[in-house]
N, C-alpha and C positions, 0 to 999 in steps of 0.2 A: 288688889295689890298683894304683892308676898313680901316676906322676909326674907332674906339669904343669913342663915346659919351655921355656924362650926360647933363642929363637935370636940369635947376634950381628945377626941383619938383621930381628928384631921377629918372627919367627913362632913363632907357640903350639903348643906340642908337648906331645903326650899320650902317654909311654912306662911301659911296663911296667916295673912296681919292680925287677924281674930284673936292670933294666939300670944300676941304681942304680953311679955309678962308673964308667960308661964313657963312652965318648966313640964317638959317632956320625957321621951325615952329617943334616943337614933334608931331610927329603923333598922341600923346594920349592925352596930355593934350594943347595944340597948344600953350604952353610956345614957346621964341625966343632961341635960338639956337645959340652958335657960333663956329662952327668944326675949331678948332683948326689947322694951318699951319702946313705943312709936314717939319721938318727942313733937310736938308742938310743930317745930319749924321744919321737920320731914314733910316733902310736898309728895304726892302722889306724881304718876305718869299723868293723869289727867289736868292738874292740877300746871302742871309744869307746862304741856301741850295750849291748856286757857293762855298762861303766861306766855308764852310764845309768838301766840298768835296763827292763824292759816300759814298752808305752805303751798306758795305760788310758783308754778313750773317752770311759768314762762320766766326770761330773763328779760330784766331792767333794760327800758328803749338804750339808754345811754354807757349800756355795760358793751366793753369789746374784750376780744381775746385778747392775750398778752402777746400774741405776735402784731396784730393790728396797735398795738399800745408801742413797741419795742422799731414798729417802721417808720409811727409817725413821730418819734421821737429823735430819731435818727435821719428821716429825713430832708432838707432843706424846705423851705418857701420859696427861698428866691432861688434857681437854677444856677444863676451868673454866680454867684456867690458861697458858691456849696463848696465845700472842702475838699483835698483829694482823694481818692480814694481807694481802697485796697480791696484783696479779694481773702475770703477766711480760708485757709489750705482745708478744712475737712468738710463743712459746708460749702463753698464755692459761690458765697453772698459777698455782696460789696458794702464793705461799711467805711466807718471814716478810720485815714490813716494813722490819726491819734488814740485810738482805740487798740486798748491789749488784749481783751477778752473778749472774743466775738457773741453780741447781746442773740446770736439767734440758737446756734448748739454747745455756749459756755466752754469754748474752747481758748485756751491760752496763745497767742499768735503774735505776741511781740516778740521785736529782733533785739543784736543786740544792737542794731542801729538806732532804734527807737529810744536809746536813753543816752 
């Protein structure tokens, strides 16, 4: 693990945790230095990664895109029953007439008949 250090004249210093507590010189402008103590509750990348847990690629059986989330939400069950419907002027989707902002390319498409 390292440190990220400044220096009093603005340069970024990347030092070893070893050095946590001590005082240096900058490599560039050989300003004094002081690398800042590691406290207690600083986790490591390793440390944080344990906490985390594995990183699984595959996606959850039950996860859908937000277009599959956005049709079936907007679609009817019952057919007979389904509302009228309009078409989006920039996408060219059909959605419901009560609807001003079309759920598929966040486009604005109310009239002023619509209010």
């Amino acid at each position: 693990m390292s440190i990220r250090v400044i220096c009093p004249n603005g340069h970024t210093l990347t030092v070893d945790d070893s050095l946590a507590g001590k005082v240096g010189l900058c490599p560039i402008c050989k300003a004094r230095v002081q690398v800042p103590r590691l406290r207690p509750d600083d986790l490591s990348e390793d440390a944080i990664m344990d906490i985390l847990g594995p990183h699984h690629d595959k996606p959850a059986r039950h996860a859908a895109t937000r277009e599959q989330m956005v049709e079936s939400a907007i679609q009817p069950s019952d057919e007979a029953s389904s509302p009228p419907k309009k078409s989006c002027h920039k996408c060219h989707r059909e959605i419901s007439v009560r609807t001003h902002i079309c759920p598929y390319c966040h486009t604005y498409i109310a009239d002023l008949s619509d209010f």
